[in-house]
N, CA, C and O atoms as a Tripos MOL2 file, in Angstrom:
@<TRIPOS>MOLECULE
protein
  176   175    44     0     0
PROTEIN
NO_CHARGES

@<TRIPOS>ATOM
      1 N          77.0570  141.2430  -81.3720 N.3       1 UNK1
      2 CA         76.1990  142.4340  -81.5200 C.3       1 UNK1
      3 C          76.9400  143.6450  -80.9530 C.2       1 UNK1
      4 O          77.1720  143.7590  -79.7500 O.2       1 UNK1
      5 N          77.2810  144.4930  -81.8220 N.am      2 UNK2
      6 CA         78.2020  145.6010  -81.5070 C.3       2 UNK2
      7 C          77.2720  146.9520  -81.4860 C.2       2 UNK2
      8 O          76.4790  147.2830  -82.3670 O.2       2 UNK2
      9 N          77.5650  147.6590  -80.2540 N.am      3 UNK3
     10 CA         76.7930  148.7510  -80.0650 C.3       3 UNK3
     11 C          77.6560  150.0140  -80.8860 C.2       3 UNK3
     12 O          78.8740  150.1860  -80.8430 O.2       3 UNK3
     13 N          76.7290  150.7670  -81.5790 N.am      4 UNK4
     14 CA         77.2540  151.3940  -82.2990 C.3       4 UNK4
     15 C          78.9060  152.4730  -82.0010 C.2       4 UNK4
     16 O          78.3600  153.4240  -81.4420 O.2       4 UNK4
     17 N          79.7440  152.6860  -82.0190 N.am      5 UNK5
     18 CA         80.7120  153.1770  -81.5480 C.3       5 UNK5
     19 C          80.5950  154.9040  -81.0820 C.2       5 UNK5
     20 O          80.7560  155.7640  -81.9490 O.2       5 UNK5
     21 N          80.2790  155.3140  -79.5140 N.am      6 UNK6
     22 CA         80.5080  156.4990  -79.4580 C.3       6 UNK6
     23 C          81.4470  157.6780  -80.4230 C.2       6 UNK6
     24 O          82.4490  157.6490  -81.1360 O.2       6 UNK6
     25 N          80.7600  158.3740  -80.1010 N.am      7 UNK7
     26 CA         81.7180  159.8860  -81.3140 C.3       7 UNK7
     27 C          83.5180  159.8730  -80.4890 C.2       7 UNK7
     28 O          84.4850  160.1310  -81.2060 O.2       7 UNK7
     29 N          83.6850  159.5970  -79.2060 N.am      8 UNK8
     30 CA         84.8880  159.1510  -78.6170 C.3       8 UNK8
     31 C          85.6670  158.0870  -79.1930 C.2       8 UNK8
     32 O          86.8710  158.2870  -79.3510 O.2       8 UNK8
     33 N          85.0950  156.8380  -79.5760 N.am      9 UNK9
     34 CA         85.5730  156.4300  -79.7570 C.3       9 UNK9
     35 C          85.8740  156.1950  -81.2370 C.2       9 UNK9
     36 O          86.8240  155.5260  -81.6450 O.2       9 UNK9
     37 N          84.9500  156.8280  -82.0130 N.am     10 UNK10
     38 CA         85.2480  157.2820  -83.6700 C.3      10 UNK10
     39 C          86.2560  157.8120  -83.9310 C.2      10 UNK10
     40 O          86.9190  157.6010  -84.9460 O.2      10 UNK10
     41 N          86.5570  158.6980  -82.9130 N.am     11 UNK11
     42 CA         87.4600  159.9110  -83.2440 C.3      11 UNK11
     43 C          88.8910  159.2910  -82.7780 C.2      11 UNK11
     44 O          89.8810  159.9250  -83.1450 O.2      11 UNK11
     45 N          89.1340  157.9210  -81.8800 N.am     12 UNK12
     46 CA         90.0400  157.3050  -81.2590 C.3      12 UNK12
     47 C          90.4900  156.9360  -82.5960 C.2      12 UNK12
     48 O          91.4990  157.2090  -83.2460 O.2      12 UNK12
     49 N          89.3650  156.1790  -82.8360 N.am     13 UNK13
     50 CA         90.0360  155.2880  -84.1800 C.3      13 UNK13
     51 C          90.7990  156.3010  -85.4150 C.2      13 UNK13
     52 O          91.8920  156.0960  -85.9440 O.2      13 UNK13
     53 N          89.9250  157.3460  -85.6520 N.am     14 UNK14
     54 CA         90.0970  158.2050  -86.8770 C.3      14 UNK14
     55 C          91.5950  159.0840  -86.6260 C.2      14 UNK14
     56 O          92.3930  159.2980  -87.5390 O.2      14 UNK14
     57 N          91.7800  159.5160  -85.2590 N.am     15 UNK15
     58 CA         93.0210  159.7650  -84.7620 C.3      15 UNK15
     59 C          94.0260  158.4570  -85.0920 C.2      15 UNK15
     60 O          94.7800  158.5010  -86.0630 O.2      15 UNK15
     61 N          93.9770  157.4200  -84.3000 N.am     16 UNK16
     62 CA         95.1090  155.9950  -84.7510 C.3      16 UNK16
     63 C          95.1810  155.9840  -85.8950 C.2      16 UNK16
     64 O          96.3750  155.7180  -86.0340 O.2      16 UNK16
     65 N          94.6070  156.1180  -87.2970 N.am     17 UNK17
     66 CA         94.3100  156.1020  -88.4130 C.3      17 UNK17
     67 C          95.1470  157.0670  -89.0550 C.2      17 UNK17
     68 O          96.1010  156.6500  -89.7120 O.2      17 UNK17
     69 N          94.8850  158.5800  -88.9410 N.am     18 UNK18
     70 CA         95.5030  159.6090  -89.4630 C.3      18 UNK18
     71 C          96.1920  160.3820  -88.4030 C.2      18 UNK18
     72 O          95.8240  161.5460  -88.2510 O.2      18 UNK18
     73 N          96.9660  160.0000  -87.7830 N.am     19 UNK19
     74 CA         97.6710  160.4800  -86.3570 C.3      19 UNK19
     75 C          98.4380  162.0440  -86.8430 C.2      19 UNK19
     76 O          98.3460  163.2010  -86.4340 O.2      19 UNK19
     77 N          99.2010  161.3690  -87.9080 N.am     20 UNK20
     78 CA        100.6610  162.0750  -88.7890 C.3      20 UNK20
     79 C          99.9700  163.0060  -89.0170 C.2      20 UNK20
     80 O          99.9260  163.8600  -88.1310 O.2      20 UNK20
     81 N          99.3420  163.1810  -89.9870 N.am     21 UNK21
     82 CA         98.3680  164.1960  -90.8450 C.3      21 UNK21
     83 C          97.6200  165.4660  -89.6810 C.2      21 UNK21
     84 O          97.7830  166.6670  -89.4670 O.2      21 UNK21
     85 N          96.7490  164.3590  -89.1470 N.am     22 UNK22
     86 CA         96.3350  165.5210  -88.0630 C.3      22 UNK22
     87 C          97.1980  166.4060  -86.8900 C.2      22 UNK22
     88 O          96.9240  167.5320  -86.4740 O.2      22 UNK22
     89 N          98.0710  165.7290  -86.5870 N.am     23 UNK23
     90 CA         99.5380  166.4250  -85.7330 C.3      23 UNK23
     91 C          99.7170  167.3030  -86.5460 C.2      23 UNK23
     92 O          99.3760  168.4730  -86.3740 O.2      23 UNK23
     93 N         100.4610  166.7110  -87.8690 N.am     24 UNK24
     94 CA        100.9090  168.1050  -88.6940 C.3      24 UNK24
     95 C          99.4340  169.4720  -89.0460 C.2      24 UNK24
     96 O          99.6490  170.6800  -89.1490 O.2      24 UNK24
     97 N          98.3710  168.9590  -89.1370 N.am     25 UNK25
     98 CA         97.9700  170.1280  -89.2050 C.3      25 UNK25
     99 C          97.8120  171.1810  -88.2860 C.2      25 UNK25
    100 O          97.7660  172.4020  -88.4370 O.2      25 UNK25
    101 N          97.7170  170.2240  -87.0020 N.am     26 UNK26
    102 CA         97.5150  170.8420  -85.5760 C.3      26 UNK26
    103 C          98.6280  172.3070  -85.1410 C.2      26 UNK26
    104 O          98.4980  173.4460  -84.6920 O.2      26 UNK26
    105 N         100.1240  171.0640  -85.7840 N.am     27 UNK27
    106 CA        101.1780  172.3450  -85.2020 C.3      27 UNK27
    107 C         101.5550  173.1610  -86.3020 C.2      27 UNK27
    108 O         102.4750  173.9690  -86.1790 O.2      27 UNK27
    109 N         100.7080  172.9770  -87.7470 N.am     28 UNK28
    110 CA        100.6240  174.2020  -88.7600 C.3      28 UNK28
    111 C          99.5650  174.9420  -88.3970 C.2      28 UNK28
    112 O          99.3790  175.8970  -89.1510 O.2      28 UNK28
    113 N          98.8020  174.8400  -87.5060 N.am     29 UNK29
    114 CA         98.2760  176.1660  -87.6110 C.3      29 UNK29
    115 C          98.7610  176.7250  -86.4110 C.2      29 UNK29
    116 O          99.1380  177.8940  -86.4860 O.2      29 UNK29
    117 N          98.8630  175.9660  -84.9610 N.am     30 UNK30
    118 CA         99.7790  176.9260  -84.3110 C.3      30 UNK30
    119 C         100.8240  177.7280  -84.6340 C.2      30 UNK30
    120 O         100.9660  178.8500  -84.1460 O.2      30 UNK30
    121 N         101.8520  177.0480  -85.7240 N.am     31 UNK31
    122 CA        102.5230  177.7150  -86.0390 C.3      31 UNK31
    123 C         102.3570  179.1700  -86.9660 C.2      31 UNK31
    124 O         103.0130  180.2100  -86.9100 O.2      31 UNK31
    125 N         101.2630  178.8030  -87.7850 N.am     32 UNK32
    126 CA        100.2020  179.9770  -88.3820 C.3      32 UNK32
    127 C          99.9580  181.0730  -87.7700 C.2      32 UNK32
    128 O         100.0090  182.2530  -88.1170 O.2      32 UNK32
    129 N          99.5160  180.2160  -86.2150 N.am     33 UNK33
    130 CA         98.6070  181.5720  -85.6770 C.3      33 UNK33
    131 C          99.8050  182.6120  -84.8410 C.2      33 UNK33
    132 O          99.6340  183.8170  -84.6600 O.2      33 UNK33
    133 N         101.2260  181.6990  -84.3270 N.am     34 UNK34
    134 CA        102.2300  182.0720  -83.8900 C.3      34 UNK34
    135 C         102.4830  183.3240  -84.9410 C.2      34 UNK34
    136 O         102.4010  184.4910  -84.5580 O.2      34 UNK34
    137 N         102.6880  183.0910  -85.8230 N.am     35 UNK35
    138 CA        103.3350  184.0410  -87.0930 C.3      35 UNK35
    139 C         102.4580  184.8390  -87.3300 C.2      35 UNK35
    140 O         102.8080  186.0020  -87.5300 O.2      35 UNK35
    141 N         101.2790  184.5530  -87.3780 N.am     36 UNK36
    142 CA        100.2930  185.9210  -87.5840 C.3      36 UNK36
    143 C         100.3540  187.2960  -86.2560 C.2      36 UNK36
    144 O         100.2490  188.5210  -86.3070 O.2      36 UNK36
    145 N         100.5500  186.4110  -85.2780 N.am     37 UNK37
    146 CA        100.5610  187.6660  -84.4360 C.3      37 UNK37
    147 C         101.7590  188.1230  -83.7650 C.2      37 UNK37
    148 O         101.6680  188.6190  -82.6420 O.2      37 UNK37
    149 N         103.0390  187.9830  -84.4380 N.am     38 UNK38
    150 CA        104.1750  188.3650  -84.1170 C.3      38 UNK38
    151 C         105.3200  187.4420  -83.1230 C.2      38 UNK38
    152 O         106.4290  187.8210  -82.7450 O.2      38 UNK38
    153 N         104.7380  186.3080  -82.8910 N.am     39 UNK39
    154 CA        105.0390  185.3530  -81.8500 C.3      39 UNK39
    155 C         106.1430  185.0660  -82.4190 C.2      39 UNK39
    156 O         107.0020  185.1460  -81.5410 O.2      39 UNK39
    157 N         106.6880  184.7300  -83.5490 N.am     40 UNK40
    158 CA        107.8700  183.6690  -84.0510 C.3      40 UNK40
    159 C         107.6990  183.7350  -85.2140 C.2      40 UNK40
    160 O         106.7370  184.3730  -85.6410 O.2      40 UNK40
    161 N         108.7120  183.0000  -86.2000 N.am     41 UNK41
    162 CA        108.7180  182.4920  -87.4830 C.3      41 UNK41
    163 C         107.8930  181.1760  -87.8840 C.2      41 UNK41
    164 O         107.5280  180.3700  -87.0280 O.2      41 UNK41
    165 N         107.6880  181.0560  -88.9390 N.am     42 UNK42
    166 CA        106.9700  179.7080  -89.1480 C.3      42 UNK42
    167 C         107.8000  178.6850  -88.8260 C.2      42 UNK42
    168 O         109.0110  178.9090  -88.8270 O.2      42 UNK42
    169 N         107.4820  177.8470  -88.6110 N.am     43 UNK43
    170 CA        109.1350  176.8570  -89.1610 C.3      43 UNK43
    171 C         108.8740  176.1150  -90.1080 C.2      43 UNK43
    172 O         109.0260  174.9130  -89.8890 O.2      43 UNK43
    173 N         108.4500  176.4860  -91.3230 N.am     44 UNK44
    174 CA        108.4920  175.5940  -92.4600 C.3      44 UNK44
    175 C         109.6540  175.9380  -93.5750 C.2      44 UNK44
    176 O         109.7720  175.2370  -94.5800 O.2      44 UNK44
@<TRIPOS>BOND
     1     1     2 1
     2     2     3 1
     3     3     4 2
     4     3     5 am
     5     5     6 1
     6     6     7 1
     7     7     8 2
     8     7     9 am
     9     9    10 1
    10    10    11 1
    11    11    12 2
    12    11    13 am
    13    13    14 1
    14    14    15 1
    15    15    16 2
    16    15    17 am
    17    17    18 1
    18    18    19 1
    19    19    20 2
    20    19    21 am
    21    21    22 1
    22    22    23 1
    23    23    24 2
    24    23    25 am
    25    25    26 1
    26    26    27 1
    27    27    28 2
    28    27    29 am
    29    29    30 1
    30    30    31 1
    31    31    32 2
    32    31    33 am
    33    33    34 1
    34    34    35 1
    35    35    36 2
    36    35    37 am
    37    37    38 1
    38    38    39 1
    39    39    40 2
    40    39    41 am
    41    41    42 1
    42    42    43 1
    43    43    44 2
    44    43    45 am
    45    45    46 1
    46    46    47 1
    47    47    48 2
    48    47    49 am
    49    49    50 1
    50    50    51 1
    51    51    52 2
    52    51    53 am
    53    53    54 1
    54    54    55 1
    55    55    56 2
    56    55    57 am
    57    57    58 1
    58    58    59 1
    59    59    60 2
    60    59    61 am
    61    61    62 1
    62    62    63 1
    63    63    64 2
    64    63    65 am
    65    65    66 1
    66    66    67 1
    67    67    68 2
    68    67    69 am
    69    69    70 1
    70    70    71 1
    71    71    72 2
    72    71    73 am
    73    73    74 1
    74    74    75 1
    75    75    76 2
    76    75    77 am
    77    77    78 1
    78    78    79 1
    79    79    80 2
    80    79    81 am
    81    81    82 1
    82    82    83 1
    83    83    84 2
    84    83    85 am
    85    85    86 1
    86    86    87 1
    87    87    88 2
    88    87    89 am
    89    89    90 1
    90    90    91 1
    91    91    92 2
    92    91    93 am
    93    93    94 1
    94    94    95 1
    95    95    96 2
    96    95    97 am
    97    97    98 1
    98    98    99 1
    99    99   100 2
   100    99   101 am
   101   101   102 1
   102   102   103 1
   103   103   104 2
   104   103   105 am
   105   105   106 1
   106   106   107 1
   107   107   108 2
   108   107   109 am
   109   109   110 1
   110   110   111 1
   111   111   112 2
   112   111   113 am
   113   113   114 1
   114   114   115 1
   115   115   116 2
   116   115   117 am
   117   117   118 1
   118   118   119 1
   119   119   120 2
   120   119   121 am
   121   121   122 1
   122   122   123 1
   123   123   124 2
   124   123   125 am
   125   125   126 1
   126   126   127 1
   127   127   128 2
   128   127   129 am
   129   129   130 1
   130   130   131 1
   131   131   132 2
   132   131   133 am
   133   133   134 1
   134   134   135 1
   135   135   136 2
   136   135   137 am
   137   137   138 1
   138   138   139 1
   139   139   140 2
   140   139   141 am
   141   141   142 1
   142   142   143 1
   143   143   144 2
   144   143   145 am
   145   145   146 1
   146   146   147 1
   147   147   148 2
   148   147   149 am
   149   149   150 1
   150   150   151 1
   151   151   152 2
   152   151   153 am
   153   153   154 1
   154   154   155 1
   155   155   156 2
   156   155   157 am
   157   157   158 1
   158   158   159 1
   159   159   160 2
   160   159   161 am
   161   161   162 1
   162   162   163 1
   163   163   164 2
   164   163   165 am
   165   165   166 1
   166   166   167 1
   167   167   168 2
   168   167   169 am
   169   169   170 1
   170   170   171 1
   171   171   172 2
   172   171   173 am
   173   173   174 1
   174   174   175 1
   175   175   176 2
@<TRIPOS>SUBSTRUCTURE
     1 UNK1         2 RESIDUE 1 A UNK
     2 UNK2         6 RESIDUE 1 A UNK
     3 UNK3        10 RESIDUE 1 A UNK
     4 UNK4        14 RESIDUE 1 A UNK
     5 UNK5        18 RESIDUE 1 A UNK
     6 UNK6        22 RESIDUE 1 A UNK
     7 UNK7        26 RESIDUE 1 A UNK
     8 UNK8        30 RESIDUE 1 A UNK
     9 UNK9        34 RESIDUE 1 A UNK
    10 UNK10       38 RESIDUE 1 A UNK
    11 UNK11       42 RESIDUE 1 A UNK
    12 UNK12       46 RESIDUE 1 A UNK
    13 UNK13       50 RESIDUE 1 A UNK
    14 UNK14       54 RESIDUE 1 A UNK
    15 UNK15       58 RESIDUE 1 A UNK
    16 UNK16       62 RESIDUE 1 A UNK
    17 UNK17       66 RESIDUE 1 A UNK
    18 UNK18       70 RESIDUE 1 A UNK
    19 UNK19       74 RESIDUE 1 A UNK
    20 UNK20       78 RESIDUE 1 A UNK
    21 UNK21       82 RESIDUE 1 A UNK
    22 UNK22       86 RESIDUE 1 A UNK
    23 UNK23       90 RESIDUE 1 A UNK
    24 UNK24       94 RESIDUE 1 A UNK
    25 UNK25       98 RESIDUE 1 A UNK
    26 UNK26      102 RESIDUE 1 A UNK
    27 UNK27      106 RESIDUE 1 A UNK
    28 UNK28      110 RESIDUE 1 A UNK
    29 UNK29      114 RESIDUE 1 A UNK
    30 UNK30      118 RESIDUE 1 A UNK
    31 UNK31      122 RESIDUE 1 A UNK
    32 UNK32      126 RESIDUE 1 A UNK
    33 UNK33      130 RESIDUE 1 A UNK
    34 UNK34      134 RESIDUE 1 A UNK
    35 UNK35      138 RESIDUE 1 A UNK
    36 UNK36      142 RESIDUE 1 A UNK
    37 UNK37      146 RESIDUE 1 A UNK
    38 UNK38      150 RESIDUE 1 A UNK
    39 UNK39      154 RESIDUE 1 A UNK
    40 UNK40      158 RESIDUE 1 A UNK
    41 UNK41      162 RESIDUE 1 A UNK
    42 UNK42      166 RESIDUE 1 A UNK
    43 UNK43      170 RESIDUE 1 A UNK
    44 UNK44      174 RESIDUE 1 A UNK
């Protein structure tokens, strides 16, 4: 009998799951927000 899985630990799994994907979007938009406000180049 499994108690339903906290939103913590959903998000554990859904992270282990799509790790790649979500990293890359993470440091595309830093890198986004870097470039929008004069910080740096993109690096793409």
């Amino acid at each position: 009998m499994n108690p339903a899985p906290t939103t913590f630990e959903a998000k554990h799994k859904q992270l282990k799951a799509g790790r790649g994907s979500f990293l890359d979007k993470a440091s595309d938009r830093a890198r986004n927000y870097l470039h929008q406000h004069g910080q740096g180049p993109p690096q793409r």
